[in-house]
C-alpha positions as CSV (number, residue, x, y, z in Angstrom):
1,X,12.6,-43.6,25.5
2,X,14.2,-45.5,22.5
3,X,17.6,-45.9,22.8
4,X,17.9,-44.5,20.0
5,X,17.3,-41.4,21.3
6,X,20.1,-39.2,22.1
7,X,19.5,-38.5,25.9
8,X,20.1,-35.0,27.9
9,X,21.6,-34.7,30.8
10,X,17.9,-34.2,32.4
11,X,17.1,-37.4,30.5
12,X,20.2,-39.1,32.2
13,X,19.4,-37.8,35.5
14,X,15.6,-38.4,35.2
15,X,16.1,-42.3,34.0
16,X,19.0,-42.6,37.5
17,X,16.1,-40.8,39.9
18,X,13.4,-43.3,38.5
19,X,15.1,-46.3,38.2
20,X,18.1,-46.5,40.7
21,X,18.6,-46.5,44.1
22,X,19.4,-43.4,45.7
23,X,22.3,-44.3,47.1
24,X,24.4,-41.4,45.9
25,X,24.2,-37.5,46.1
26,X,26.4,-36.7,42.3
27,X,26.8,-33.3,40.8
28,X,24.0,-32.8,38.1
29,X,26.5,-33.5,35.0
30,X,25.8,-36.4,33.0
31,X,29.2,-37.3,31.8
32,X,29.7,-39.3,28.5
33,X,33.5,-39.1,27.4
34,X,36.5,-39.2,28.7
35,X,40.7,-38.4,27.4
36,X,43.5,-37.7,29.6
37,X,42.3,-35.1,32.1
38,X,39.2,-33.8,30.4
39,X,35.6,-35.2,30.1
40,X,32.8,-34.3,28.2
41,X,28.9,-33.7,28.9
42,X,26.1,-35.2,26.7
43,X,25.6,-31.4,25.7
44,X,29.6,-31.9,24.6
45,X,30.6,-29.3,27.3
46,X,34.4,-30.0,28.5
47,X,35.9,-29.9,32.1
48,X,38.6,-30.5,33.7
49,X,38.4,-33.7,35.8
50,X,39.6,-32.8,39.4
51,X,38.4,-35.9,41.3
52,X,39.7,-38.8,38.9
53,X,36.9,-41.4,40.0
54,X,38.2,-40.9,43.4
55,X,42.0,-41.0,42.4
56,X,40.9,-43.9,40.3
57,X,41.4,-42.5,36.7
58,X,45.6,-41.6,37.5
59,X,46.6,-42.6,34.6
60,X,43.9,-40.6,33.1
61,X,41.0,-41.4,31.1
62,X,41.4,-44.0,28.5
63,X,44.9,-44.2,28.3
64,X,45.1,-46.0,25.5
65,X,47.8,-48.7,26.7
66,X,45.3,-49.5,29.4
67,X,42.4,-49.9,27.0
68,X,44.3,-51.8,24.6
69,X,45.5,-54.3,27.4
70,X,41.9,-54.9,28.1
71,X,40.5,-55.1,24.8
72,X,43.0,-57.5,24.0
73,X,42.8,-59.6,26.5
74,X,38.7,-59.6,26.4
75,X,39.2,-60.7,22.8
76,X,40.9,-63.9,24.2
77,X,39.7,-65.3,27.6
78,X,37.7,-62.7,29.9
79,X,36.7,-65.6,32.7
80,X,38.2,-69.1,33.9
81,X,36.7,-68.7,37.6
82,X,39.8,-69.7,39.8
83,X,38.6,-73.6,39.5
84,X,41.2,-73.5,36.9
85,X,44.8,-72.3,35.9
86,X,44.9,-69.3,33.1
87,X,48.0,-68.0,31.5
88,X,47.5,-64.1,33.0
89,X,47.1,-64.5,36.3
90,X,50.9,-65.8,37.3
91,X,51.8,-63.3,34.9
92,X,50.0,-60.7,37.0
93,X,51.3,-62.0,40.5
94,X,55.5,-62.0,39.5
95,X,55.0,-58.7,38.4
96,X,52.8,-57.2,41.2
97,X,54.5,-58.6,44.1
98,X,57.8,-57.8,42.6
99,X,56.9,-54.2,42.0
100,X,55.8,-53.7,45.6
101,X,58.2,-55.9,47.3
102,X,56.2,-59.0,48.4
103,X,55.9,-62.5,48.6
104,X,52.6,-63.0,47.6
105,X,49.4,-61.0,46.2
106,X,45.9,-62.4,46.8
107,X,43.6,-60.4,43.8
108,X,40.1,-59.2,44.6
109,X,38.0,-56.8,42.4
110,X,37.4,-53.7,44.4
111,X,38.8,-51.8,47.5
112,X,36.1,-52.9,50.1
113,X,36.6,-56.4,49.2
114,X,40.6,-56.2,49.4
115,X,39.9,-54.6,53.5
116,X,37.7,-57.5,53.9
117,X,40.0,-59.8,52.5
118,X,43.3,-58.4,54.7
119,X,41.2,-58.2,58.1
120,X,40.1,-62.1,57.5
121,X,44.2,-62.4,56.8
122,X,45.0,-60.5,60.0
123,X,42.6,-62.4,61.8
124,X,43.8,-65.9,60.6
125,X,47.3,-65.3,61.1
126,X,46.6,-63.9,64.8
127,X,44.9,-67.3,65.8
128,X,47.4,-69.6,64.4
129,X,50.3,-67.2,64.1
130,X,50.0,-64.9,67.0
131,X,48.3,-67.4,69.3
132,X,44.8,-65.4,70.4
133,X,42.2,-67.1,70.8
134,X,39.8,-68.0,68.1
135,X,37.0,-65.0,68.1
136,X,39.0,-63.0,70.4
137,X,41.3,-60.9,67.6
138,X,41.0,-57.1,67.8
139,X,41.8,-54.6,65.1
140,X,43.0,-51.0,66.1
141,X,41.5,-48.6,63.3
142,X,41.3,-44.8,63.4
143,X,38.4,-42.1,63.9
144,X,37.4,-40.5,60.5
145,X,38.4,-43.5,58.3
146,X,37.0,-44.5,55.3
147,X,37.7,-48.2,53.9
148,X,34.7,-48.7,52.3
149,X,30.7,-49.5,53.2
150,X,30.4,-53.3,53.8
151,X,28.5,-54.5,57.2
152,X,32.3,-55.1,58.9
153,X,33.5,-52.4,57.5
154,X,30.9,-49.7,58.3
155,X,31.0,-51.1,62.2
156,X,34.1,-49.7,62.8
157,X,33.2,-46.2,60.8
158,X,32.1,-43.4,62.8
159,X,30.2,-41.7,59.9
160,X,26.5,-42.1,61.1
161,X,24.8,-41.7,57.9
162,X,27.3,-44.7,56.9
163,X,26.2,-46.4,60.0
164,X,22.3,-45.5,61.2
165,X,19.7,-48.9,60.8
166,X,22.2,-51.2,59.1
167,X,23.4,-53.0,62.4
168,X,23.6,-55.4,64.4
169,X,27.2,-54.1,63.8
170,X,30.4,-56.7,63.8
171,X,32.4,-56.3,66.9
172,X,36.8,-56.6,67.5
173,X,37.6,-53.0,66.5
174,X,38.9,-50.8,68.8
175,X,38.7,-46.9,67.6
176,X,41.7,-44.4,68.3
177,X,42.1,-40.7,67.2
178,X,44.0,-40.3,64.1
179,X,47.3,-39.1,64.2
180,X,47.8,-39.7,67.7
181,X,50.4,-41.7,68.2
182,X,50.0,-41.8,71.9
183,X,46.9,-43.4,71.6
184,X,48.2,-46.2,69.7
185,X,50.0,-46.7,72.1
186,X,48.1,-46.6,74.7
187,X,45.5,-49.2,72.8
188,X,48.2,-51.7,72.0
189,X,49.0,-52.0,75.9
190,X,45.4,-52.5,77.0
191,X,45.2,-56.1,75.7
192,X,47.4,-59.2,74.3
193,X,44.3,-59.6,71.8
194,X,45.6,-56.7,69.4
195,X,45.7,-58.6,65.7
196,X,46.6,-55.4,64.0
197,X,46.7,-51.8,63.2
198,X,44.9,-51.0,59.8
199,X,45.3,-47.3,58.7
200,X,45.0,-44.9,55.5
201,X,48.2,-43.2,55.2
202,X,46.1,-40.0,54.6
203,X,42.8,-40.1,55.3
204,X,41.3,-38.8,52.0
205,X,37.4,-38.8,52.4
206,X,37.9,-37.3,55.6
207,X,39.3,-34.2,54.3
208,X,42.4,-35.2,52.9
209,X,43.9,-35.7,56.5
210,X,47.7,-35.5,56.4
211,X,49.0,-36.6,59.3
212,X,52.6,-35.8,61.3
213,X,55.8,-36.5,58.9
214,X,56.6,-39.7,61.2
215,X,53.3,-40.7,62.1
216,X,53.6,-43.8,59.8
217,X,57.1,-44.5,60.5
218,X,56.3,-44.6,64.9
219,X,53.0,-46.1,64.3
220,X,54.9,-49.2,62.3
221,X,57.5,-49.5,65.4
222,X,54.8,-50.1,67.9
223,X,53.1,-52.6,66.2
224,X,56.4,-54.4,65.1
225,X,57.2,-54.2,69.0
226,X,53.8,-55.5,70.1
227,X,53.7,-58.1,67.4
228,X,50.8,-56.4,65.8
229,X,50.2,-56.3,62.0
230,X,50.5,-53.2,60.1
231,X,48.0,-53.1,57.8
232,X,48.2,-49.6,55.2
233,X,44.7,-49.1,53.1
234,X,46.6,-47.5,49.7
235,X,43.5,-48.2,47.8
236,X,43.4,-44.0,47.6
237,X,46.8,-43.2,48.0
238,X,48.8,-45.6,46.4
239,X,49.5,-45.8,42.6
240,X,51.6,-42.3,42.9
241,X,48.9,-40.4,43.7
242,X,50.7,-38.9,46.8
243,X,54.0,-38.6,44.7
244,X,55.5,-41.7,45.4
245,X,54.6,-44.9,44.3
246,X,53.0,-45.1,47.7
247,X,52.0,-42.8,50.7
248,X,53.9,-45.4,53.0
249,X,56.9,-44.7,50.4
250,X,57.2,-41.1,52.3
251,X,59.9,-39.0,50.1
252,X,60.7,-41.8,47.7
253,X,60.6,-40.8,44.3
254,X,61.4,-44.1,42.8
255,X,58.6,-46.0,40.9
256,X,58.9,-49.8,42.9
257,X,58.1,-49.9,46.6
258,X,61.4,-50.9,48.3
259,X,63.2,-51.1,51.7
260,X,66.3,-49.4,50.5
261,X,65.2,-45.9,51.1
262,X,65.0,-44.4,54.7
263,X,61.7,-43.2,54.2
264,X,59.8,-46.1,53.4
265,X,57.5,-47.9,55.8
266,X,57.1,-51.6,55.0
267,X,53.4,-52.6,56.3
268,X,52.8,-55.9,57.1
269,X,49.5,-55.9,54.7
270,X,49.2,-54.2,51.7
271,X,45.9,-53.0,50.3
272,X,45.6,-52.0,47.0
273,X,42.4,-50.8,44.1
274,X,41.0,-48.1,42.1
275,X,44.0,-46.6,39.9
276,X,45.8,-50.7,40.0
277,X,43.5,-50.2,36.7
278,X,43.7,-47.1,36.2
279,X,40.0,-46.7,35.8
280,X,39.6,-49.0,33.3
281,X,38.2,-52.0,35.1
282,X,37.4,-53.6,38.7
283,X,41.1,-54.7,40.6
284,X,42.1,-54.9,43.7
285,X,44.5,-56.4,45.9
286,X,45.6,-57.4,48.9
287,X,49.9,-58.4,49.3
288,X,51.5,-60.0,52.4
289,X,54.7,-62.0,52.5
290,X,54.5,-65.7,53.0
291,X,54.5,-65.9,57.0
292,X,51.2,-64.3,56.9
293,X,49.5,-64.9,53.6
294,X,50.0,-68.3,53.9
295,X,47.6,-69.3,56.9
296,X,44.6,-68.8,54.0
297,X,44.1,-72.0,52.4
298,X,42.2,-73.8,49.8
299,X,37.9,-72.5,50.2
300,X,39.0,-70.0,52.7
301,X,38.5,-67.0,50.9
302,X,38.1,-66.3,47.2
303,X,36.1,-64.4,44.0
304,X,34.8,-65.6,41.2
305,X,36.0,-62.8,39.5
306,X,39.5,-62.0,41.6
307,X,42.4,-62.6,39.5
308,X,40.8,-62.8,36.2
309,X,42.3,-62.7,32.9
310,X,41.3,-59.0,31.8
311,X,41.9,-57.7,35.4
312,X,45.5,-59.2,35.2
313,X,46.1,-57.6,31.9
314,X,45.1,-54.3,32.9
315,X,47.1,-53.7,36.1
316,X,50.1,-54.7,34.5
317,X,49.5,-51.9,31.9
318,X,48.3,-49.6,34.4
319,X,51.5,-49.8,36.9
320,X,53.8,-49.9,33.3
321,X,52.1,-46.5,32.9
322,X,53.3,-44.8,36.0
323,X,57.1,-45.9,35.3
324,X,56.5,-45.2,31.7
325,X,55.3,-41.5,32.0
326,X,56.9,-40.8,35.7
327,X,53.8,-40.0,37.3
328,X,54.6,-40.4,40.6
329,X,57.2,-37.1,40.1
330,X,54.7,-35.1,37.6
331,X,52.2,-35.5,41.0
332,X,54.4,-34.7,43.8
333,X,56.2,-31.3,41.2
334,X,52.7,-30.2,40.1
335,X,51.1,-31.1,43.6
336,X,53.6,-28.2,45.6
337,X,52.8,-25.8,42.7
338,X,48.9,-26.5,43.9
339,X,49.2,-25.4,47.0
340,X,52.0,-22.9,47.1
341,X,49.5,-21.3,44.7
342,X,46.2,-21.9,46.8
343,X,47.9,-21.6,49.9
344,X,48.9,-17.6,48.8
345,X,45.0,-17.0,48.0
346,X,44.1,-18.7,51.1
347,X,46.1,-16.5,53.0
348,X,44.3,-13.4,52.3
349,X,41.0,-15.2,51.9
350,X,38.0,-15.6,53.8
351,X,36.5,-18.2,52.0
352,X,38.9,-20.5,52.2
353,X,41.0,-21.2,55.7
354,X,43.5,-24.1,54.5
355,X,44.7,-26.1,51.8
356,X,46.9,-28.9,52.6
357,X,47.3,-33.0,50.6
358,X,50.5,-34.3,49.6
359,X,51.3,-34.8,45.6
360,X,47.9,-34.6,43.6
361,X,46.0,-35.7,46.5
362,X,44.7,-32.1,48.1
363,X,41.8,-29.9,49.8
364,X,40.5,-26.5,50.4
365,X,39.0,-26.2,53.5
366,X,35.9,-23.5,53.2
367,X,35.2,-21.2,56.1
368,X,31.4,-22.2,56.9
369,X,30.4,-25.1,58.9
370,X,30.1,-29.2,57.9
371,X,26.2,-28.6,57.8
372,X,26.5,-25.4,55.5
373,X,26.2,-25.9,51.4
374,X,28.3,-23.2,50.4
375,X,30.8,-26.1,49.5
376,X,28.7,-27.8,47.1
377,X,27.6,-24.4,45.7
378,X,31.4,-24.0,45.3
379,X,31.5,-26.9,42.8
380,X,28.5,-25.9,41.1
381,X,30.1,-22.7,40.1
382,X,33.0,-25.1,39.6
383,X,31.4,-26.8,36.9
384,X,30.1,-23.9,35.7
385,X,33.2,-22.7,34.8
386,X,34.8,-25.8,33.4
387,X,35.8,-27.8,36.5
388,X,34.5,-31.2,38.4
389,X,34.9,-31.3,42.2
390,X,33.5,-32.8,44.8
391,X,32.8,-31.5,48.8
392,X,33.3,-34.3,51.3
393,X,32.6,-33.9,55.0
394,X,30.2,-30.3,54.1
395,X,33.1,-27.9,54.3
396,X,35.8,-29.7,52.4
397,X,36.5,-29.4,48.9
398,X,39.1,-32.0,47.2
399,X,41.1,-31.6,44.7
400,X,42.8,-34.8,42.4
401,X,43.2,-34.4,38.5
402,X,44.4,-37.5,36.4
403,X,48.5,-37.6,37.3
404,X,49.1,-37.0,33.2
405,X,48.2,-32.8,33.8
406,X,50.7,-30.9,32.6
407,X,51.8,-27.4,34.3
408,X,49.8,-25.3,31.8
409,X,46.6,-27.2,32.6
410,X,47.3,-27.2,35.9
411,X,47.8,-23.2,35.8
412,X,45.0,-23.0,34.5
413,X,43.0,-25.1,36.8
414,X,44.4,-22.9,39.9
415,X,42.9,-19.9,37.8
416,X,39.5,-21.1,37.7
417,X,39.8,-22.4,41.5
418,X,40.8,-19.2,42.6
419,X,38.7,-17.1,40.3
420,X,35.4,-19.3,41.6
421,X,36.6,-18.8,45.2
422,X,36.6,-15.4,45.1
423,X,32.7,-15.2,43.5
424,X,32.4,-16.5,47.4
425,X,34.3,-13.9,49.4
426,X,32.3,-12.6,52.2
C-alpha cells in the first residue's frame, strides 16, 4: 500500500495482524485524532475516550501546553544520554521532588521500568541499610496486582496468561491477599528478611479494587514498625486521577503531596508514569528521600533515555496542568456524580451488580462470569454508540475519561452507559 494511500480502519487493522506481534487483544477502532476528551476514527467517527491510555491521557489529548513543551524542547536538544549534564533535567528534578515532597527523583521512561528501578532501590538499601544479607531481601506484594510485564515483575503476578512459558521466574516475593491487613501482618513477622511492602493504592487492572478507607494508612504503620519500605505503585493512580494528587493523598484536595494533611500516607518509594506526561511522551519516575536513594551509585542503574531533555520538559507541563486547571477536584466532583448515577441503575439492574472507583478512576461489574464475553460485547455496543471502553478481568468494565470532562459531557456519557446497559438486560 503506498503511503499515500489513505488507510481504513480494516487497512489499519489488516497491516497490525500481518506485521505485528500479537501481543494485544484492542477494540477494532483504528484511532487517528485526538482533543480533550474525544478522538476520532480514520472514517472521522467521534467518541468519547473513557480509558485515557490507561489513565495516561489526564490531562487530555493534546493539551496544547504539553505539546508545546515538547515541541519546544525537541526543537533544541532531544538527547544528551546521562554521560553529560543538560540544562532540563535539574530543572525537572527541583520541581518534581518539590511537588511530591522528596529528596530525590531518579527518572526512567515507563512504569515497568520505574517498579524495576524501586525494587533494585529497595533491595540495595536492605543489604546496606537494613542489614540482610546480600540475595536474601524479600518483597511483600499483593494478589491481583498489576505493575507491569517484565520477567521480575510478572514472577510475582498471579495472572497466568501473564505468567505461562516465560519462566524460570525470579524469586524474593512473598504474595498476600489484598486488602487484608492481617495478612501483612502476619508476612512481616514470618522473617527478618522483609525489604519492603510494594502496593497499588487501588488495584486498577484488577477491577478497579478499592480497598478499606485505612488500608493504606495501617499497612504504612506496620512496615514503619518492622522497618520495611513502603513502596506505593501511583503509575495508575497518581497524577489526580483518584481526586487527589495521589491515591496515597486519601481526602486531600490540595494539588502538592504533603505531610500536613491527616490523610496522607507518606511511602517510603514513590513510583510514578503514564499521565507524569500526560500522554504525550515516555516518563516515569521513581522518588525516595536521601537515606534510601542514595545507596545507588555511579553504573548502578540508569537509561539512556531516563531524564532526557524532552521528557523533563513535558512533565513539568504536565503536573503545571493539573494545578493550572484543578483536575484533581474536577475528578473527585465528577467521579461521585459517576457513580451516584450508575450506582441508581445498578440497583435495579441485572446487568450490572456494582460500580465502585474513587475520582475518575471507576468500574461496572457485569453479572456473567470472567470467562463470559458479554463484557467485551458491552464495549462494542459502546463504541457503537459513541464511547471507548475497555473489559479487564472478563466481567469488568472500567471507566476513566481525560480529567478535563466537563459535567455536560459527563452527563452525557452516563446516558449512553446506561442506555447501552440496558440493550443487555436479561
Amino acid at each position: 500500500m503506498s503511503v499515500l494511500e489513505k488507510l481504513t480502519s480494516a487497512d489499519a487493522i489488516a497491516l497490525e495482524d500481518k506485521y505485528g506481534a500479537h501481543n494485544y487483544h484492542p477494540l477494532p477502532v483504528v484511532l487517528s485524532r485526538g482533543e480533550g476528551v474525544y478522538v476520532w476514527d480514520v472514517e472521522g467517527k467521534k467518541y468519547y475516550d473513557f480509558l485515557s491510555a490507561y489513565s495516561a491521557v489526564n490531562q487530555g489529548h493534546c493539551h496544547p501546553k504539553i505539546v508545546g513543551a515538547m515541541i519546544n524542547q525537541a526543537q533544541t536538544l532531544t538527547l544528551t544520554s546521562r554521560a553529560f549534564y543538560n540544562d532540563k533535567l535539574g530543572v525537572y528534578e527541583e520541581f518534581i521532588t518539590n511537588y511530591f515532597g522528596f529528596d530525590k527523583v531518579l527518572p526512567m521512561n515507563t512504569g515497568a521500568e520505574a517498579v524495576e528501578t524501586a525494587l533494585k532501590i529497595s533491595r540495595k538499601w536492605a543489604y546496606e541499610k537494613k542489614g540482610i544479607q546480600e540475595n536474601q531481601a524479600q518483597i511483600i506484594v499483593c494478589e491481583g496486582n498489576f505493575h507491569g510485564r517484565t520477567t521480575t515483575i510478572i514472577s510475582f503476578s498471579n495472572d497466568e496468561n501473564a505468567r505461562k512459558n516465560f519462566g524460570p521466574y525470579t524469586e524474593g516475593f512473598i504474595r498476600i491477599p489484598y486488602n487484608d491487613i492481617d495478612a501483612l501482618e502476619k508476612a512481616l513477622q514470618s522473617s527478618n528478611n522483609i525489604a519492603g511492602f510494594l502496593v497499588e493504592p487501588i488495584q486498577g487492572e484488577a477491577g478497579v479494587y478499592t480497598p478499606a478507607e485505612d488500608y493504606l494508612a495501617k499497612a504504612k504503620a506496620l512496615c514503619k514498625a518492622n522497618n520495611v519500605l513502603f513502596i506505593a505503585d501511583e503509575v495508575q493512580t497518581g497524577i489526580a486521577r483518584t481526586g487527589s494528587i495521589l491515591a496515597v493523598c486519601g481526602n486531600c484536595t490540595c494539588e502538592k503531596a504533603c505531610e500536613k494533611q491527616a490523610t496522607y500516607v507518606a511511602p517510603d518509594i514513590l513510583i510514578l508514569g503514564k499521565a507524569l506526561s500526560g500522554g504525550a511522551y515516555p516518563v516515569s519516575a521513581v522518588l525516595a528521600n536521601d537515606e534510601i536513594m542514595n545507596v545507588i551509585k555511579p553504573g548502578q542503574h540508569g537509561s539512556t533515555f531516563g531524564g532526557n531533555p524532552v521528557a523533563a520538559a513535558v512533565a513539568i507541563a504536565a503536573l503545571e496542568v493539573i494545578n493550572e486547571e484543578n483536575l484533581s477536584q474536577n475528578a473527585r466532583r465528577l467521579g461521585a456524580i459517576f457513580r451516584e448515577k450508575i450506582g441508581e441503575f445498578v440497583a435495579n439492574s441485572n446487568i450490572a451488580t456494582l460500580v465502585r472507583g474513587k475520582g475518575l478512576l471507576n468500574a461496572i461489574v457485569i453479572n456473567d462470569t470472567e470467562e463470559s464475553d458479554t463484557a467485551w460485547n458491552i464495549c462494542m455496543k459502546l463504541a457503537e454508540n459513541g464511547l471507548l471502553a475497555k473489559p479487564t478481568h472478563g466481567n469488568i468494565i472500567r471507566f476513566a475519561p481525560p480529567l478535563v470532562m466537563n459535567e455536560e459531557q459527563l452527563l452525557n456519557c452516563i446516558s449512553i452507559i446506561i442506555n447501552t446497559l440496558k440493550e443487555f438486560e436479561k
